[in-house]
N, C-alpha and C positions, 0 to 999 in steps of 0.2 A: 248445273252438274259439275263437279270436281273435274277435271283434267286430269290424265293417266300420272302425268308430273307429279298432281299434288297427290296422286293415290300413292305413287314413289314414298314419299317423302314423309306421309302419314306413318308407312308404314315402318321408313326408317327409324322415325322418332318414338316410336310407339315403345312399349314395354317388353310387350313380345316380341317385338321385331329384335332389339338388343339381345333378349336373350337368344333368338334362333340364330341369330349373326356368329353366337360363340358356335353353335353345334355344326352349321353349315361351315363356318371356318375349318373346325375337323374333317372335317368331309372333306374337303377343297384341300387340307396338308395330305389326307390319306391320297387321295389320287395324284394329288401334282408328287408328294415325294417318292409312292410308287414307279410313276414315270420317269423320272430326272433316275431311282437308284437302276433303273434297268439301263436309262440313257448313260451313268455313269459307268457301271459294269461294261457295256460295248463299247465305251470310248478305252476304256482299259484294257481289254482283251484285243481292239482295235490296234492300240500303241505299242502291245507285247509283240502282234502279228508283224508289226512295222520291224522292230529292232531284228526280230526272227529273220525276218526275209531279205533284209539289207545288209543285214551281217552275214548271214549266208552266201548272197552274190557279190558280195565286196570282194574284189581280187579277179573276177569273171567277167569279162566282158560282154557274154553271151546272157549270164545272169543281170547284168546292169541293164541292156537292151531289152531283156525280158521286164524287168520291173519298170522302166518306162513305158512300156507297151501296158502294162496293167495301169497303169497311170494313165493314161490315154479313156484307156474303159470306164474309168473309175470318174473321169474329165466328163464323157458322153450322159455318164447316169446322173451326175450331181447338175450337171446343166438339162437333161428333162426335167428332172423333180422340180430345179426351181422354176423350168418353163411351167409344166403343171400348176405346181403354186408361187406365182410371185413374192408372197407377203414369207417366206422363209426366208428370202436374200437375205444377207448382214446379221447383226447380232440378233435381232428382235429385240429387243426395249423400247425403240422407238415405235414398234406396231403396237407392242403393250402400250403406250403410254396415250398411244392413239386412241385403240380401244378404250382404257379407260377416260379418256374426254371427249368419248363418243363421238370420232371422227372416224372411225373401223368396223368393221365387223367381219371379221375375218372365220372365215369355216376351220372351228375348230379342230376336226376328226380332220382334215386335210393337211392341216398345219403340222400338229401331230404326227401324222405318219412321216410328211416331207422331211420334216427338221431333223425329226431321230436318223433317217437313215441316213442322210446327209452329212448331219454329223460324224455318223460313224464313219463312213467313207471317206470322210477329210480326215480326220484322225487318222485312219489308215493310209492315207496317202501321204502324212506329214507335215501338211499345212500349219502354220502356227498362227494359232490360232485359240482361242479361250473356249471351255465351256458355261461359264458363269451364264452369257447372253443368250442363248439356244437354250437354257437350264429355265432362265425367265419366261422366256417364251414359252416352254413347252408347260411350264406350272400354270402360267394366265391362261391357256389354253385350257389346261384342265379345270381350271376354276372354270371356266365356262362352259366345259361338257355336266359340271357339276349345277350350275345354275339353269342349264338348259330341260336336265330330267328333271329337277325340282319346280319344274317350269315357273322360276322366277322373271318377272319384269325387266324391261332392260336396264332402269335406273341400279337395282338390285344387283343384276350380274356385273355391273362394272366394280362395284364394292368384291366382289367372290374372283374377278378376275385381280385385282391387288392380292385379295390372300392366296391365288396362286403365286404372283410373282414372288411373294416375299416367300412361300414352300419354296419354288425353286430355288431362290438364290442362298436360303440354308440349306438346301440339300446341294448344293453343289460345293459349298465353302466348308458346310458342316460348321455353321455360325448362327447359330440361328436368331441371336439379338440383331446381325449386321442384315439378315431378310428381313427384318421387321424395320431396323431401319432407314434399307434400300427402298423399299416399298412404299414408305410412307414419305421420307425425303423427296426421293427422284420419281419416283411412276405415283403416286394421287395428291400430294401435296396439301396432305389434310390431315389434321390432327383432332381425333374425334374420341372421344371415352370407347365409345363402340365401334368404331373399326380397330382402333389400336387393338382392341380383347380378340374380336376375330382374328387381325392378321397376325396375334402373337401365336393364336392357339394354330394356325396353318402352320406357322414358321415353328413353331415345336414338335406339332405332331410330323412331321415330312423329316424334323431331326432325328428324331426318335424310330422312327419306320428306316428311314439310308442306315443311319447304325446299325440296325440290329442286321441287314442284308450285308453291307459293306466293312460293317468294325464300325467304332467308336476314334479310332485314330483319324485327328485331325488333316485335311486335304495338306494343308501348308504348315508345320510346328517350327514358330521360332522359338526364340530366346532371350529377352531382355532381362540379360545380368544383374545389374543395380541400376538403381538411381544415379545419374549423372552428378557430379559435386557440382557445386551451385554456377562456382567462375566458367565450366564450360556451357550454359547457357547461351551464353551468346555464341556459342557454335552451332546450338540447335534453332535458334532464329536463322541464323544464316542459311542453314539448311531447307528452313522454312521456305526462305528467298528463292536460293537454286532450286528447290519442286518448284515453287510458283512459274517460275518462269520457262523451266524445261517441260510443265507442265503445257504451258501456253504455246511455246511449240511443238509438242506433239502433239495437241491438237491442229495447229494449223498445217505440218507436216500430212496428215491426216488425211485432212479437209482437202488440202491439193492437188494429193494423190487421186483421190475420187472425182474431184469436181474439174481438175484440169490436165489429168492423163486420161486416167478410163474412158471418160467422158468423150474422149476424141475416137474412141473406140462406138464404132453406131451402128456396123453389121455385124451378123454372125452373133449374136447376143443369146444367150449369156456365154456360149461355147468363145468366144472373141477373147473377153476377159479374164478367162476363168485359166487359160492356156500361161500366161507368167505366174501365177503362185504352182502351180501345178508342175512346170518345168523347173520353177526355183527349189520345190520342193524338193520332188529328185534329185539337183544337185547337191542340197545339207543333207539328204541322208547317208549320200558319203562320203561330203568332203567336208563338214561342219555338225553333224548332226546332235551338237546339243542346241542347235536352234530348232529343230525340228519340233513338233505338237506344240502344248502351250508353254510348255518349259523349267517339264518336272527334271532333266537334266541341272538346268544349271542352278535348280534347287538345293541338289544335292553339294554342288559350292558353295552353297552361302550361308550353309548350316557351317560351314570352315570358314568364315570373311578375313581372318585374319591371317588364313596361308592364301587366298587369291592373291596373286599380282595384281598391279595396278593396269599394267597395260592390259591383260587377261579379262577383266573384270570391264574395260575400257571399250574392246574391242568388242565381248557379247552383248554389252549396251549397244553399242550402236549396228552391231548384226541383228540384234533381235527386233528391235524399232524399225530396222528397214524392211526386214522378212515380212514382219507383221503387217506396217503398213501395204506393201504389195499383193498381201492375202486380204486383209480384211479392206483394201479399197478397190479389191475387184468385185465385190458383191459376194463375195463368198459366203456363203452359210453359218459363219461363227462369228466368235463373241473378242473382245479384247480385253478382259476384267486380266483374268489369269496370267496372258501374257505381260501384261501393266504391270501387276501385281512381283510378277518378275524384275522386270525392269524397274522400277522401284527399288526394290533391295538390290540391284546391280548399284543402281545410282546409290545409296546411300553406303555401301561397301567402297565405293571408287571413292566418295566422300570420306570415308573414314582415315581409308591409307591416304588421303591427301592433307589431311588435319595430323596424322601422325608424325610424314614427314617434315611437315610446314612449323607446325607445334606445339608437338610431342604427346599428342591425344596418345593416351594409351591404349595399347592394343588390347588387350581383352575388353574394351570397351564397341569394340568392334563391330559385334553382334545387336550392342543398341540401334546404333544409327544405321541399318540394314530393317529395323523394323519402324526407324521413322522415317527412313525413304519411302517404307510401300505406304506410310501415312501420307506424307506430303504427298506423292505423286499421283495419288487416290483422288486424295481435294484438291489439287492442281487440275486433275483432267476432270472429272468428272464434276467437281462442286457437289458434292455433298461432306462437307465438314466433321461433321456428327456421327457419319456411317463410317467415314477414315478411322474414327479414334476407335469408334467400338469397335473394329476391324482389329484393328493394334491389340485391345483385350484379347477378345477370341481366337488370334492366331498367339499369342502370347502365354493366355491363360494367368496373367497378372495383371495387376493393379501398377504397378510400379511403373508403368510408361507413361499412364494418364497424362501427369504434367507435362513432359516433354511432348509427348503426342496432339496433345492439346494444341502447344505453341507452337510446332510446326505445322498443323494442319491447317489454324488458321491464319498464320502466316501466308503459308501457298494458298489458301483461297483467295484472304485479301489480295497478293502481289498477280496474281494468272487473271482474277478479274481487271486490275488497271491494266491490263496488255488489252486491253478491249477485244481480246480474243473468246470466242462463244464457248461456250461448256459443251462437252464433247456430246450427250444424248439430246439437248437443247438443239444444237444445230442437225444432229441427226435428225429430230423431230422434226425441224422444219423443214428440211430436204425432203421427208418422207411426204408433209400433208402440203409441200410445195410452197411454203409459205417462210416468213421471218420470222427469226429470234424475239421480237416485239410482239408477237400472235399473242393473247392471255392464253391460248392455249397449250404454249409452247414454256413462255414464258412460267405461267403462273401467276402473273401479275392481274388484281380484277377479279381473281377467281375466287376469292377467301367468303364466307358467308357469315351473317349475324345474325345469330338468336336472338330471340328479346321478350317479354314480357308485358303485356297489359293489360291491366284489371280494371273492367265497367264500371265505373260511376253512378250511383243511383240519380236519374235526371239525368245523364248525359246525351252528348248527341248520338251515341249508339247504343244506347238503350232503346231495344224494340225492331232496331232497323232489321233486316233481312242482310245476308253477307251480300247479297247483289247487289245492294240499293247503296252500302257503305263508298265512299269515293276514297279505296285507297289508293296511299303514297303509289308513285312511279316504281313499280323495281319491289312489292311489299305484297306477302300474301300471306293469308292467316294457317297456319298449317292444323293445329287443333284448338279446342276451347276445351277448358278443363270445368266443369259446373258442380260444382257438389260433393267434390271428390271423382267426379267420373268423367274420362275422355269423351268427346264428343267431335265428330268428325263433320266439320264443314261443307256446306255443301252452299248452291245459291241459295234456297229456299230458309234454310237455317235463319233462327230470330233469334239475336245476340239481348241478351237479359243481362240487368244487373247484377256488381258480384259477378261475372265470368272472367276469369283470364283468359286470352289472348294469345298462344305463342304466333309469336311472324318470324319470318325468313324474309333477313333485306341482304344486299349488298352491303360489305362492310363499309365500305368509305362512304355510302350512301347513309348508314345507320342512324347517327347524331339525327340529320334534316327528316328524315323518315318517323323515328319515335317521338319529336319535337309534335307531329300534325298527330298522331295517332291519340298521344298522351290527352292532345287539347281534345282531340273529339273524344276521350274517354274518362274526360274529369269529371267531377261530381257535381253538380247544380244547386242540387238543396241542403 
C-alpha cells in the first residue's frame, strides 16, 4: 500500500492537483490579504494614535508620566499574548519556514489572533519595528486555516502555507512580484511550474483585495531618475561592497544582541525583556521620534536625499539600527524588513553625499543610490538577491535600475557572504529549530528533488514485476506510471507492463547513479 507521502506527492503531480493549486492559491491571497489589510489598517490608526498622544503630552510632565504608565499596560498585555502563544515572538519567517519544512505546526487561529494584536500594540507603543514579518506570518497562517477547511494533507498545506507567505508580504509592500519572490527564494526554496502559478495567483489576488481596501498607493514610492552614465559604475560596485559588508554587520550586531545580552536575561520572561524597547520607546517619542514605528518618518526625507545633511542622514542610520536592534532582539513581536528597508536608503543617501563631496557625483542623482542602498542592504542581510532587484522595480515602478540594481545586489551578496557571516532568517531558523546553519533544513542544501523518466522495455527486467518485488535505487520511488495515455497510481500490488513510463522522485545529487540502475532494469531484451 502507498504511504500518505507518496499519496502527497501523486497528488501533487497529478493534473488536477496543478490546476486546484491555481484556485486554492486564490483562496489562500483572499484570506491572507484580508487579514494583513485589517492588520495594516490597525497598525496605521495604531501610529496616528501614537503621534496624537505624544504630541499632546509633549511639554506635560504629568502627560509624559501618564504615557509611560500606558506603556507599562501595553508592556503586561504584549508579554501574556506571547506567554499564551510562544511561536508569535520575533518576526515570524523563521516559524514560516519551519512550518514549511515540517519542523512546526503551529495553531493557526492562535497565531492569528496573538500576532495582530500584538502588533497593533507595538505600533501603538512605538517600537521600531517592521510589519513586512508579522504580515508573513499572519498570511502562512491563513494559508493554513485555508488548507485545514479544505481538509488538505499536510504535505499539501505546506505548499498553501508558502502562498500565504508570499499574500502577505505583497500585501504588506504592495509588491506583489517581490511575495512571489520572497516566498519562493527565502521560505520553500523550490522552483516548480505549479507552485510558482499558485503563489503568483496568492501574491496577486491579496494585491488586488489591500488596494481596493487601502488605495493603490504604493507602501514606499521611490524615484530612480535616469540611468547612471556608464564611468560612475564603479561607484555603484563600490556601493555594492559597502551593503555587503554593513550588511554583514547588522547581521552580527543582530545576532549579539539576542544571543549575548537578552540571553543573560533568564527570569521574569518575556516581561524581563520586553521592558528596554518599551522604555526606549518612550523616550523617541519625544526626544527623537522619527525613530519611532518602522520609519515612515524618515521616509519622508528621503524622497528629498539631496537636502538631507550628511551628519542628519548619519545619525538616523545609526539611531535606527540601534533602536531596532534593541526591539527586535528582545523577542518582540515584529518584523525588520521595513525598518531595513529604511536603513538602506539612509545608507545609500549618506553614500550619495559622500560620492558628491569626494567626487563630484551629482546631486540630482541622489535619489538613484537611495534606491540601490535598499537593494544592497536587502541582499546583504537577508541573501536573497533576486527578491532585492525586483524590490527596486516595484518600489520604483521602472526598469531603469535593473542594471545597476543588479550589480549592487550581487555584489553585497557575494561580499556579506565571504564575511562568513549567516544570512539574517538562515540563522534565525536555526536559533528557532535549535540547530546550525548547516541543517539542509535551514540551509537548503540536499533538499532539491529530480524528476525523471523511464519507459519499460519489452523483455525487460521490470517487465511483469509487481512495484514491491522491483529492488529500487536508495533514495528512488516511483511516483506514477503513465499506460496508454492514462495515469495509473502505484501501489505494491501494481504489475509494471511494457511500454509504461515511469515517473520517479530521487534526490538531485543522487540522480545520475539512480537513473544509471533503473535505465538498466528497464532496457529492452529482444
Amino acid at each position: 500500500m502507498a504511504s500518505r507521502d507518496e499519496h502527497q506527492v501523486e497528488r501533487r503531480l497529478s493534473r488536477r492537483f496543478q490546476a486546484s493549486l491555481v484556485f486554492e492559491g486564490a483562496l489562500v491571497g483572499l484570506a491572507g490579504g484580508a487579514v494583513v489589510a485589517l492588520y495594516r489598517l490597525a497598525l496605521s490608526l495604531a501610529e496616528h494614535a501614537l503621534r496624537a498622544v505624544t504630541g499632546a503630552a509633549a511639554g506635560s510632565a504629568l502627560g509624559v508620566l501618564g504615557w509611560f504608565a500606558a506603556l507599562g499596560v501595553m508592556l503586561v498585555i504584549v508579554s501574556r499574548l506571547i506567554s499564551w502563544e510562544p511561536l508569535t515572538s520575533g518576526s515570524g519567517i523563521p516559524q514560516v519556514d519551519a512550518e514549511v519544512a515540517g519542523r512546526a505546526d503551529a495553531p493557526w487561529h492562535r497565531v492569528i489572533a496573538a500576532k495582530f494584536a500584538e502588533g497593533t500594540l507595538l505600533a501603538l507603543a512605538g517600537l521600531s519595528l517592521g510589519r513586512e514579518g508579522p504580515s508573513v506570518q499572519l498570511g502562512g497562517m491563513s494559508g493554513k486555516a485555508v488548507s485545514r477547511a479544505l481538509g488538505r494533507r499536510r504535505g499539501e498545506e505546506r505548499l498553501l502555507v508558502t502562498c500565504g507567505a508570499a499574500a502577505g508580504m505583497s500585501a504588506a509592500f504592495h509588491a506583489p512580484l517581490t511575495g512571489v519572490l520572497f516566498a519562493l527564494e527565502e521560505i520553500h526554496r523550490e522552483f516548480t511550474a505549479p507552485l510558482i502559478i499558485s503563489v503568483m495567483c496568492s501574491s496577486v489576488v491579496a494585491d488586488f483585495l489591500v488596494s481596493q481596501v487601502l488605495g493603490a498607493r504604493p507602501v514606499l514610492s521611490l524615484v530612480f531618475v535616469q540611468d547612471l552614465p556608464h564611468p560612475s559604475y564603479a561607484l555603484v560596485v563600490l556601493l555594492g561592497l559597502v551593503c555587503g559588508l554593513v550588511g554583514a554587520l547588522h547581521n552580527r550586531g543582530m545576532f549579539a544582541c539576542q544571543e549575548r545580552l537578552y540571553a543573560r536575561v533568564t527570569r521574569g520572561l518575556p516581561y524581563a525583556r520586553l521592558v528596554v524597547p518599551f522604555a526606549l520607546a518612550g523616550a523617541a517619542a519625544f526626544l527623537w521620534p522619527e525613530l519611532s514605528c518602522g520609519g515612515d518618518a524618515i521616509v519622508e526625507l528621503l524622497l528629498r536625499p539631496e537636502s538631507l545633511p550628511l551628519a542628519t542622514a548619519a545619525a538616523l542610520l545609526v539611531g535606527k539600527y540601534l533602536f531596532t536592534t534593541a526591539c527586535f532582539g528582545s523577542g518582540a513581536p515584529g518584523g525588520t524588513l521595513f525598518p531595513l528597508v529604511v536603513m538602506g536608503g539612509l545608507l545609500g543617501a549618506l553614500y550619495a553625499g559622500g560620492a558628491h563631496e569626494l567626487v563630484g557625483l551629482p546631486g540630482e542623482y541622489a535619489s538613484n543610490f537611495v534606491v540601490l542602498g535598499v537593494v544592497g542592504l536587502f541582499a546583504g542581510v537577508v541573501r536573497a538577491p533576486v527578491t532585492a532587484v525586483v524590490l527596486a522595480f516595484e518600489l520604483t515602478g521602472s526598469l531603469d535600475a535593473f542594471l545597476s540594481a543588479s550589480i549592487v545586489s550581487i555584489v553585497a551578496y557575494v561580499a556579506s557572504g565571504l564575511t562568513k557571516t549567516d544570512a539574517f532568517y538562515e540563522h534565525l531558523l536555526a536559533a528557532f529549530l535549535k540547530t546550525t546553519t548547516d541543517d539542509p533544513t535551514v540551509s537548503g542544501a540536499g533538499l532539491e528533488k529530480s524528476l525523471q523518466t523511464v519507459r519499460v522495455g519489452t523483455g525487460s527486467r521490470l517487465e511483469g514485476m509487481l512495484v514491491r518485488e522491483v529492488p529500487w535505487p536508495d533514495g528512488a520511488r516511483v511516483v506514477t506510471i503513465e499506460r496508454a495515455g492514462t495515469d495509473v497510481i502505484p501501489r505494491g500490488e501494481t504489475r509494471i507492463r511494457a511500454l509504461d513510463e515511469l515517473l520517479v522522485i530521487t534526490e538531485a545529487d543522487a540522480a545520475d547513479d539512480v537513473m544509471l540502475k533503473l535505465r538498466l532494469m528497464a532496457s529492452q531484451k529482444i
